[in-house]
C-alpha positions in Angstrom: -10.1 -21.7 27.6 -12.6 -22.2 30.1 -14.5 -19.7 32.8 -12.5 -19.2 35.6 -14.1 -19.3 39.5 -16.5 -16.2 40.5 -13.6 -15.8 43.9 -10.8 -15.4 40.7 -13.5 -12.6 39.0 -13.5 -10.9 42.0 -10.0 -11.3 43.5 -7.7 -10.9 40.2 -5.2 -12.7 38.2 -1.6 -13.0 38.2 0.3 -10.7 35.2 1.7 -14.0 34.4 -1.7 -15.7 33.4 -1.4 -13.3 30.5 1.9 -14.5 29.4 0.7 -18.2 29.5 -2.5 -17.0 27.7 -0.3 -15.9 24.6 1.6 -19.0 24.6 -1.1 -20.9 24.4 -2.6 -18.8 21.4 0.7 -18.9 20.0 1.4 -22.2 19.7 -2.1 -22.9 18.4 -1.7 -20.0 15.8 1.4 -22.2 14.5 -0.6 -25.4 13.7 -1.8 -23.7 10.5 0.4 -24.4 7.8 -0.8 -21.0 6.0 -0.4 -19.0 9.4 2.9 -20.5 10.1 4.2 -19.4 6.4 2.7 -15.6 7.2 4.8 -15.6 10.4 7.8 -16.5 8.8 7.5 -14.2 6.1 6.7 -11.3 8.6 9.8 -12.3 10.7 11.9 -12.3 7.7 10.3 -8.9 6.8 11.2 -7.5 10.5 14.7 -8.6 10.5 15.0 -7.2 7.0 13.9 -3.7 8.7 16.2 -4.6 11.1 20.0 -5.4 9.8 18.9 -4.7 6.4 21.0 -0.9 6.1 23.9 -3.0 7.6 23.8 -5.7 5.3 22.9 -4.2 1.9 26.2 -4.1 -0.7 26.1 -0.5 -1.1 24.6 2.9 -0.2 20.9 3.7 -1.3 21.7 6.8 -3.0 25.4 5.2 -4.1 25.7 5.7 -7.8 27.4 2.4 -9.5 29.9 3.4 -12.3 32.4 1.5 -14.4 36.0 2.4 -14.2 35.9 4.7 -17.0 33.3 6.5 -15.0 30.2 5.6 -17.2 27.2 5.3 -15.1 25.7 1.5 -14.8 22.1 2.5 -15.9 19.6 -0.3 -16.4 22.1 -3.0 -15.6 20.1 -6.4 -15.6 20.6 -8.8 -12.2 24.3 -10.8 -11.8 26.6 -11.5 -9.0 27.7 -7.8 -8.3 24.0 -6.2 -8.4 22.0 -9.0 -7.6 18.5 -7.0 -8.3 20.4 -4.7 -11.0 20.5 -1.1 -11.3 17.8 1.8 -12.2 17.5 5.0 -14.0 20.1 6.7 -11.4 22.7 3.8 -11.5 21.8 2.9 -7.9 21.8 -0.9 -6.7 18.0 -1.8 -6.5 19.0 -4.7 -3.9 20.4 -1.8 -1.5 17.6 0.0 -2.2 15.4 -2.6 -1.2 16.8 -3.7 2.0 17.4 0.2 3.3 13.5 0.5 2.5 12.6 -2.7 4.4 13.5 -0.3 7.6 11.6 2.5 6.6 8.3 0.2 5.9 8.6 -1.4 9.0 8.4 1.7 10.8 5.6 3.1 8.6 3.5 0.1 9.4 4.9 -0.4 13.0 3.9 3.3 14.2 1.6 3.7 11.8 -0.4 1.0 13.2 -0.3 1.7 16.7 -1.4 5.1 16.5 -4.7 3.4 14.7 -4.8 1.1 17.1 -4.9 3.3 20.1 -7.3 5.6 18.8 -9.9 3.6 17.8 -9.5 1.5 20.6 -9.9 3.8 23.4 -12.4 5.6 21.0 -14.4 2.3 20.7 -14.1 1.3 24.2 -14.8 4.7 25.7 -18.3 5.0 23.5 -19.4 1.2 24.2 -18.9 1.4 28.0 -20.0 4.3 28.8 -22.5 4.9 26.3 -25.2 8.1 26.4 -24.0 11.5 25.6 -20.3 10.2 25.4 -21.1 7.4 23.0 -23.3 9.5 20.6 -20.8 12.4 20.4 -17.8 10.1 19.1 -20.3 8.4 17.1 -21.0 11.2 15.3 -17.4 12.0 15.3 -16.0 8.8 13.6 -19.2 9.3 11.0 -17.8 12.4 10.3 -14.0 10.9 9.8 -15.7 7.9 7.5 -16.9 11.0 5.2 -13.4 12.5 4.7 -12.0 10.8 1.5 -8.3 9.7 3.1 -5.8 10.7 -0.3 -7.4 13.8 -1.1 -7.4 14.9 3.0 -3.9 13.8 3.3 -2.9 15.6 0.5 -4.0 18.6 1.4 -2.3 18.0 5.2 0.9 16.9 3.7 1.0 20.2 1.2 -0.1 22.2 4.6 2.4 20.8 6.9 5.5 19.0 4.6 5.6 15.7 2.9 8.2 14.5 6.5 8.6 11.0 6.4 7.0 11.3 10.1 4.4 14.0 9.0 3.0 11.0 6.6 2.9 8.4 9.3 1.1 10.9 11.7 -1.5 11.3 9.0 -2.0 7.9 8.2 -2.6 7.0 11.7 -5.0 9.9 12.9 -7.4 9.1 10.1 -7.3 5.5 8.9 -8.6 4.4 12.6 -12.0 4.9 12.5 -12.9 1.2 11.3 -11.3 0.2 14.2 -13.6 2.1 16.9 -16.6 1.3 15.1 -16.1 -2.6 15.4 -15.0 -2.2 18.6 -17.3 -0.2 20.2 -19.9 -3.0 18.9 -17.9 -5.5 20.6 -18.2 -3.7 23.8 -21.9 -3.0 24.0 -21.7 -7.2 24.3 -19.3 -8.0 26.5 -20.9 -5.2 29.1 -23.9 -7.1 29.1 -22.7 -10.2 30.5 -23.1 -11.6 33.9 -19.0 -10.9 35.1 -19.4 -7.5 34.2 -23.2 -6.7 35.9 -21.0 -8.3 39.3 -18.1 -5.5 39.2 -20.4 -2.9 38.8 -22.8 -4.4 41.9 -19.3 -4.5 43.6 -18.3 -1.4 43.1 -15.6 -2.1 41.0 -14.4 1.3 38.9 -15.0 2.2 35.2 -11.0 2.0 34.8 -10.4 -0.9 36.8 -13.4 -3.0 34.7 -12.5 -2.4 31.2 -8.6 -2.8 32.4 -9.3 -5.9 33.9 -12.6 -7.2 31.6 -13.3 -5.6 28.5 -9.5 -5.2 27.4 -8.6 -9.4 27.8 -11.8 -9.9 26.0 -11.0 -7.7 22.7 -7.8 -8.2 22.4 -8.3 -11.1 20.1 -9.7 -8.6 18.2 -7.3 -5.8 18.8 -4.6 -7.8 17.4 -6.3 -8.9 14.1 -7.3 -4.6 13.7 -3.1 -3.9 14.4 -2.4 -6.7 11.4 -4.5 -4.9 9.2 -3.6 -1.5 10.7 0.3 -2.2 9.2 -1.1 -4.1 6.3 -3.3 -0.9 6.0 -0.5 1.8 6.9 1.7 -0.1 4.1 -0.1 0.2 1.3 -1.6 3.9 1.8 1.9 4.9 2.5 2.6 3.1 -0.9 0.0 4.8 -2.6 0.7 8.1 -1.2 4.5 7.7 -2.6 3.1 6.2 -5.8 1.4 10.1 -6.2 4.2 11.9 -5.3 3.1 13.4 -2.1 5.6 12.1 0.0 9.6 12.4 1.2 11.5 11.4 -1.8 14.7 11.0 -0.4 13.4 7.9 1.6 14.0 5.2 0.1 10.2 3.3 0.8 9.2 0.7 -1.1 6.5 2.4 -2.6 8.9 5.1 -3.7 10.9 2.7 -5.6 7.6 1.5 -7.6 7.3 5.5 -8.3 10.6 6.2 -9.6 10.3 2.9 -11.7 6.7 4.0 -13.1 7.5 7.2 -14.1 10.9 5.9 -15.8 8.9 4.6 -18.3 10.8 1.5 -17.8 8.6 -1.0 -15.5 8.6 -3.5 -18.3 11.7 -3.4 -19.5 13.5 -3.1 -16.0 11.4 -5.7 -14.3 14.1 -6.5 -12.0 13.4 -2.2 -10.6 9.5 -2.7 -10.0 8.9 -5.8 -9.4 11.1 -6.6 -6.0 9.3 -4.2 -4.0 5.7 -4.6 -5.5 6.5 -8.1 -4.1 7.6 -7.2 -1.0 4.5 -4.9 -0.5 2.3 -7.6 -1.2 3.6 -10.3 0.4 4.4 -8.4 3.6 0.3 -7.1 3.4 -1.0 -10.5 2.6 1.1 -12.2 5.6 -0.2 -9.9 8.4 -3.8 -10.1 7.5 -3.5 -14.3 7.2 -1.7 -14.0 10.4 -4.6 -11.3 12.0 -7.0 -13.7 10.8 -5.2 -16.8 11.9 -5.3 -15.3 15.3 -8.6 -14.1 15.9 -9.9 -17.9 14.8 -7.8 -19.3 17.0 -9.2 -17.1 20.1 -12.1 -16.6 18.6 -14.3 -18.9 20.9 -12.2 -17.8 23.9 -13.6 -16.0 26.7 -11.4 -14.0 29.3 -13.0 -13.4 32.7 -10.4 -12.1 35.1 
């Protein structure tokens, strides 16, 4: 995308050049075979976390029995449970698609929160810089040294393993990679020529990174959300993995606990391996798709 005139650096553009803007970086995000794939996979994944609960054969907690009453433990896949039962008698497939919602959300909220933080942390300490920038320096040094499943343990025993609680915790501590990167992305972009002319102009602190620095990271911004959820996801797995979180939510990385601890991963592949998929794949297709985005705005420059 080319420069635009000095007279539109000074005046402004329409909201709508921003819309057009993501259209075009859209549609070339799409050429990529690879990208295209990781889209489809994460809009398959979204709409799982979105009808999924409506959709899924039976409650998540629903107990399968026969008509004698004998609990359907360990029943491999067919028609009627198409991913089987586990320990509990419970249909793995309604499992599954009830934790789709609750690993979107994870992710979703998860990542935003990073997001925000380390952006405004990053931008805040790269614009301003002096005083400002070497106090939340030091302060995101200090959140790199705090080991995140040990801390979030000990928050999660101090204030309940809530299904929320874990989402705040993931977010208010996993975003310090993000204002690091950015605030390096800042010092350069202040230093250009656009930038020095707003200042001469008068132009507020607000008003320049709203209209100057924001358009020019949000490339990046968007690849840091991607790996935010991809991020959010699997610590949120972990965390379940361990035991530290809401039980009664049926997560994927909750299901990969209860199989573990079964004893019966091998045996009852059909129990483990589903979601360990789904974790992956859903991981996997927002960083090709973060990555896939940032190369293909990588060499664009907005000056608004």
């Amino acid at each position: 995308m080319g420069h635009m005139s000095i007279a539109n650096k000074i005046s402004g553009v329409g909201e709508s050049d921003f819309a057009v803007v993501f259209s075009s970086t859209l549609k070339k995000l799409l050429r990529e075979r690879m990208t295209r794939l990781a889209f489809l996979c994460l809009v398959f994944v979204l709409l799982l976390g979105l009808v999924g609960p409506s959709i899924a054969p039976y409650e998540y907690n629903a107990q399968q029995r026969t008509e004698e009453g004998e609990l359907l433990r360990y029943v491999s896949p067919s028609l009627e449970y198409p991913l089987g039962t586990n320990d509990r008698g419970e249909d793995v497939a309604s499992r599954l698609l009830f934790g789709a919602r609750a690993t979107v959300i994870t992710g979703m909220l998860a990542g935003t929160l990073m997001l925000s933080i380390g952006l405004l942390i990053g931008m805040v300490a790269g614009y301003v810089g002096g005083r400002t920038e070497g106090l939340l320096m030091r302060f995101v040094d200090l959140m790199y040294g705090i080991p995140f499943i040990p801390f979030a343990i000990v928050l999660i025993t101090f204030f309940g393993a809530g299904f929320y609680t874990t989402i705040a915790i993931i977010g208010l501590v996993l975003w310090r990679f993000i204002a690091r990167v950015i605030r390096s992305q800042v010092l350069q972009i202040k230093q250009r020529e656009y930038i020095m002319a707003a200042k001469a102009s008068g132009a507020s602190t607000p008003w320049i990174i709203r209209k100057h620095i924001l358009p020019n990271i949000a490339n990046m911004a968007a690849l840091f959300f991607a790996m935010g959820v991809g991020l959010a996801i699997l610590e949120q797995a972990g965390l379940s993995f361990i035991g530290v979180t809401d039980p009664f939510i049926p997560t994927w990385g909750i299901m990969l606990r209860n199989a573990h601890q079964s004893g019966r991963v091998v045996e009852a592949w059909w129990w483990s391996f589903p979601p360990g998929i789904m974790i992956s794949v859903t991981v996997l297709s927002l960083y090709l798709l973060g990555r896939g985005y940032e190369q293909a705005t990588g060499d664009d420059e907005v000056v608004v």
